[in-house]
C-alpha positions in Angstrom: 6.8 -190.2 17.4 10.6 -190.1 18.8 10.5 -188.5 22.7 11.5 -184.4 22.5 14.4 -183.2 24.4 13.6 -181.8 27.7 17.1 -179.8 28.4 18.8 -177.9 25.4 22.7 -177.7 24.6 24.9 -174.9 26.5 24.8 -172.5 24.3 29.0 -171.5 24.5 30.7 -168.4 25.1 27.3 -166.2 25.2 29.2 -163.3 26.4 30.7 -162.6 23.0 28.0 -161.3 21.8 28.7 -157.9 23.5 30.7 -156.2 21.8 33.2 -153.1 22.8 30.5 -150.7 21.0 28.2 -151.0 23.6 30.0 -151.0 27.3 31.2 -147.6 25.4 27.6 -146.7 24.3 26.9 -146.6 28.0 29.6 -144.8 29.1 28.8 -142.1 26.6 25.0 -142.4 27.5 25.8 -141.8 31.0 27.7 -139.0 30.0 25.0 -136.8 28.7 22.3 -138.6 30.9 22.1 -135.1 32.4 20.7 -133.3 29.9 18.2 -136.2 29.1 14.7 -135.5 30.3 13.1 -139.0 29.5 14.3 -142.1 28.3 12.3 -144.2 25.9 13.2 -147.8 26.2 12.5 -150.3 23.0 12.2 -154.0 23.6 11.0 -156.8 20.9 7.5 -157.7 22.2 7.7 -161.5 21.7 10.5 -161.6 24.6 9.6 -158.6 27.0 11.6 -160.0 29.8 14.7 -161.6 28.0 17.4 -159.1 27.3 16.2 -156.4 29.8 19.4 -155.8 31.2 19.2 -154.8 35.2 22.7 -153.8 34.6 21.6 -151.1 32.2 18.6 -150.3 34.8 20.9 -149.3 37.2 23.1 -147.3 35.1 20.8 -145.4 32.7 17.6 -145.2 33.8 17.7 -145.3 37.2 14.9 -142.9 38.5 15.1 -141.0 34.9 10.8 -140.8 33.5 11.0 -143.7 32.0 8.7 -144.9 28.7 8.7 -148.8 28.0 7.9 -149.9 24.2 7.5 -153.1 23.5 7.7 -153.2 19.4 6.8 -155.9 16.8 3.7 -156.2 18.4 2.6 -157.9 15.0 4.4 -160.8 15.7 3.0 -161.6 19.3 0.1 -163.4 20.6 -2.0 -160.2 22.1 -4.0 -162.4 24.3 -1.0 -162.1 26.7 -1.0 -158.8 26.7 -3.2 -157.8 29.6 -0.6 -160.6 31.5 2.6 -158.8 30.3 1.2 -155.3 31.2 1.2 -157.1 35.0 4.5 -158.0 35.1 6.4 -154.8 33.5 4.4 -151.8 34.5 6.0 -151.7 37.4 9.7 -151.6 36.0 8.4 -148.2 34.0 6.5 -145.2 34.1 4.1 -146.0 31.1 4.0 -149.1 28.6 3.4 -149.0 25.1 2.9 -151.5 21.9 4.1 -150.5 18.7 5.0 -152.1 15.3 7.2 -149.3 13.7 7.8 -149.7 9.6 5.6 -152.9 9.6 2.0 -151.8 9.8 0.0 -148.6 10.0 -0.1 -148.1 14.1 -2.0 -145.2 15.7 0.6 -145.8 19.2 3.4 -144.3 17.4 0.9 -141.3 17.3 0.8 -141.5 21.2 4.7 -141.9 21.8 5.7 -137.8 22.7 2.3 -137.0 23.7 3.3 -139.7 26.6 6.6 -138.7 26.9 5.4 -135.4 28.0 2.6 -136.9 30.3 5.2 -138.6 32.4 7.9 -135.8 32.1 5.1 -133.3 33.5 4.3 -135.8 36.4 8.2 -135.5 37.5 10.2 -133.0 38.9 12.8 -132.2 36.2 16.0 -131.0 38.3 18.9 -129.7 36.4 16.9 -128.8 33.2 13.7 -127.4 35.0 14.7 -124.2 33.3 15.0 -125.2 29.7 11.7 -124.9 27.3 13.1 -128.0 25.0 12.8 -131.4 25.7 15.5 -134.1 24.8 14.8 -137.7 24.7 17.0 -140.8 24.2 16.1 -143.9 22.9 17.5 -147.1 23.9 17.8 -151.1 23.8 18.7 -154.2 22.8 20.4 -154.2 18.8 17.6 -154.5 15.8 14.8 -154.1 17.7 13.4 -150.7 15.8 14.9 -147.9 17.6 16.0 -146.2 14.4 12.5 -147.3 12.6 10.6 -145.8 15.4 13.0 -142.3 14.7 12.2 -142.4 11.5 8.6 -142.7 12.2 8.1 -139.7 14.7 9.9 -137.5 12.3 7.3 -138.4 9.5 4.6 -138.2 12.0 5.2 -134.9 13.8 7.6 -133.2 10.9 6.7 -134.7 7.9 10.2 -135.0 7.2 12.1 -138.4 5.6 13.5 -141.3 6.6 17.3 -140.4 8.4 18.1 -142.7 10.5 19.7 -145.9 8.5 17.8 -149.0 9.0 18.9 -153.0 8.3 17.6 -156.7 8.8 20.6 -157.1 11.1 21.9 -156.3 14.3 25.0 -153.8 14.8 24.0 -150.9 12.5 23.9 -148.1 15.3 27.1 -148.0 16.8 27.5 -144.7 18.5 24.8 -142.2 20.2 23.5 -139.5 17.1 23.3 -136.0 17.3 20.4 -134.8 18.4 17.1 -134.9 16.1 14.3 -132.7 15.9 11.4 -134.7 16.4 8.9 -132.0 17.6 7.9 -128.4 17.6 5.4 -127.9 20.4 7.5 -127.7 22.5 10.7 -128.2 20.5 12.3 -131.9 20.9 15.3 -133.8 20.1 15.9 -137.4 20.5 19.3 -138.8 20.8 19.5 -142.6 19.5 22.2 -145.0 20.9 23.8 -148.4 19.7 21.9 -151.6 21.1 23.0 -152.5 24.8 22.7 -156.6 25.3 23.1 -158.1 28.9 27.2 -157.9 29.5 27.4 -161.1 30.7 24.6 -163.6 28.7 26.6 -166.8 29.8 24.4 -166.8 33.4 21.0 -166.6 31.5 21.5 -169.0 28.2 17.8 -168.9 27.5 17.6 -165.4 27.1 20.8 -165.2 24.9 19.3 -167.6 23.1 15.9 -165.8 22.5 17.6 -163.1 21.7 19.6 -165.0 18.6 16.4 -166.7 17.8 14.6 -163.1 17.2 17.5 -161.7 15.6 19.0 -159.3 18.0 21.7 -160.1 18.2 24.1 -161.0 14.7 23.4 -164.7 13.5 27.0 -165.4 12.8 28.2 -165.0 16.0 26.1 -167.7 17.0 25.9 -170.2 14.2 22.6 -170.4 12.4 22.3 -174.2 12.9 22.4 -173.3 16.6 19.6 -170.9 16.2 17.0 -173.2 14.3 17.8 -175.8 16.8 16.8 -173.6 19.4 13.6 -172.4 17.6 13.0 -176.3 16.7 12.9 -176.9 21.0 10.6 -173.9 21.5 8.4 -175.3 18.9 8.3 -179.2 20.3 8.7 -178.4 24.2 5.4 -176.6 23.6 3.8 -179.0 21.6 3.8 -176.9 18.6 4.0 -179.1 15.7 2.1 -177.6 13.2 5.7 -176.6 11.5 5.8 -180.2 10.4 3.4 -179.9 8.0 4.6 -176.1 6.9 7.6 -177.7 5.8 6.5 -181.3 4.4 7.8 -183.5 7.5 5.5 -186.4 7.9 5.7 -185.7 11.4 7.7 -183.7 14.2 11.0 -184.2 14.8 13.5 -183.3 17.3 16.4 -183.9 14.8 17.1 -180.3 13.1 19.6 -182.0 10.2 15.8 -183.7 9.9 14.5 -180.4 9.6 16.8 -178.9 7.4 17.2 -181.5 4.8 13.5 -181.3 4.4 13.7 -177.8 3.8 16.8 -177.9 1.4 15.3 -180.4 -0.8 11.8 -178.8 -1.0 13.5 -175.2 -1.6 16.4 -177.1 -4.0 19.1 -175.6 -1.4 22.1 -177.8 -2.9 25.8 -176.8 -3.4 28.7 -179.1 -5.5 31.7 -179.6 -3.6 34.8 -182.1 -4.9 35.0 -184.9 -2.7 38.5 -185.4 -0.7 38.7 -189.2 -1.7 37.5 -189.5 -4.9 38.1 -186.2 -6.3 34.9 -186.3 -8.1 32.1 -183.4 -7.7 28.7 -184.2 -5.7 26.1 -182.7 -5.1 25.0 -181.3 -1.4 22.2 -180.4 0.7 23.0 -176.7 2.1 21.5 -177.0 5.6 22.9 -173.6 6.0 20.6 -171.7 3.2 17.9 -174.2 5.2 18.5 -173.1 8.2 18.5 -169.5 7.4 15.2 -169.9 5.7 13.6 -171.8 8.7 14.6 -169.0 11.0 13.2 -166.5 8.2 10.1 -167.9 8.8 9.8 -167.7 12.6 10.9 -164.1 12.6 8.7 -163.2 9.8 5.5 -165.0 11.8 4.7 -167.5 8.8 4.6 -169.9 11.6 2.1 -168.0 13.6 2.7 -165.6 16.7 4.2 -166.1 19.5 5.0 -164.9 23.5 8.6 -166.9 23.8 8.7 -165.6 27.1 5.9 -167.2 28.4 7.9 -169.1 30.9 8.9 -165.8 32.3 5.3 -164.2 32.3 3.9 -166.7 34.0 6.2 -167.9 36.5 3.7 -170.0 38.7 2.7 -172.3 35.5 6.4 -173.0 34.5 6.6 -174.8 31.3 9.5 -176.8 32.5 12.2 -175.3 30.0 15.3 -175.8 30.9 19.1 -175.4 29.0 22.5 -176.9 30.9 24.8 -174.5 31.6 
């Protein structure tokens, strides 16, 4: 067996992934922040740390009640949950686990009851007056904010889907009028386009999580790139079952390795004319194999995992490391 990389490539301009939509999203969320009277914050549960953005800590929540929900719990390890709980509740009022469109979960039952727990256990200033409450939800892109919308109205109105919802990142783009979510009392909730770390260049492990769970858009980062990076998660951590998930005869830490394996097993192949001899051949697409490598990891046919264990548990470092 060949020896694993130890360091993985700089990862390039990380920073382009934030695009113009969101420094105005926060502008505009700071705009009505006054009439907000708790935020809900949504994070992807297999990388609670990565992504947080202190940036948008200081802008947005800053003292606001504060809920933390940590969705896709179906695609994490929930023996490290007791370990997680450690480490966040302090950066939050309440934490919660949720898997919103995916699986029947009783916590999206508990979401407003919560919400009002902590507003009641805070002084609410400038809206002390007002019988409603308004809620706005926030976080990275594609981590289920609109999902989770969608679910309280069916839950507490019995009313349909209206919040659009995609596989992608990028779909909410501006802050919504206000939604009715609840009667007793009346509440809204306000949703808002995903906010991403400005500046992602200083943490390349965390942009790179991020790409690697799918929030942010693939093509801004190169798919290749992002089954690479999965491929070094797997080996650094002496994970090698996903040789045998995809026929290797043992792991590698080659992803054109990787990817041929998978385009010949799934018959990925594409003709192009060659320059020289003008004749057509045919290709493996390590694209369509790379896509379909990543599909798997997000979709837990490799198993579940805490990718930020590193982060979690930062007295038993796992010795990751990326150049920047």
């Amino acid at each position: 067996m060949s020896s694993f990389r130890t360091v993985f490539p700089r990862v390039g301009k990380a920073n382009s992934w934030f695009p113009l939509h969101m420094a105005t999203g926060i502008r505009k969320i700071q705009q009505i922040l006054k009439e907000i009277d708790c935020i809900i914050e949504v994070h992807d549960a297999r990388i609670p740390i990565s992504g947080r953005s202190s940036s948008f800590y200081q802008q947005v929540i800053n003292g606001k009640p504060h809920l933390l929900i940590l969705n896709k719990m179906d695609l994490i390890d929930m023996n490290f949950k007791n370990d997680i709980d450690k480490k966040l509740l302090g950066s939050c009022d309440r934490l919660l686990y949720t898997s919103a469109g995916k699986m029947k979960n009783e916590n999206i039952e508990k979401i407003i009851p919560m919400v009002y727990e902590i507003i009641d256990s805070k002084s609410k200033y400038n809206r002390a007056d007002k019988c409603d409450v308004n809620i706005l939800i926030a976080g990275v892109p594609n981590v289920g904010k609109s999902s989770l919308i969608n679910c309280l109205r069916s839950t507490l109105l019995g009313r349909p889907q209206v919040m659009a919802v995609a596989p992608h990142a990028g779909v909410t783009k501006t802050i919504s009028t206000k939604l009715k979510i609840g009667l007793n009392p009346v509440t809204y909730i306000y949703d808002t386009p995903g906010i991403l770390e400005p500046n992602l260049t200083t943490s390349p492990e965390c942009a790179m999580r991020l790409a690697a769970c799918g929030l942010v858009k693939d093509d801004s980062v190169g798919q290749q790139l992002i089954a690479d990076y999965i491929l070094f998660w797997f080996n650094r951590r002496k994970l090698f079952h996903y040789a045998n998930m995809i026929g290797l005869n043992q792991p590698t830490d080659n992803i054109i390795e990787v990817l041929s394996k998978i385009a010949i097993n799934q018959n990925f192949i594409f003709s192009s004319k060659d320059l020289h001899t003008r004749q057509f051949i045919t290709r493996l697409d390590t694209l369509e194999a790379a896509k379909h490598f990543i599909k798997m990891f997000r979709e837990g046919t490799f198993g579940t995992y805490l990718l930020d264990d590193d982060l979690i548990y930062r007295s038993r470092r796992t010795g990751l490391a990326i150049a920047v």
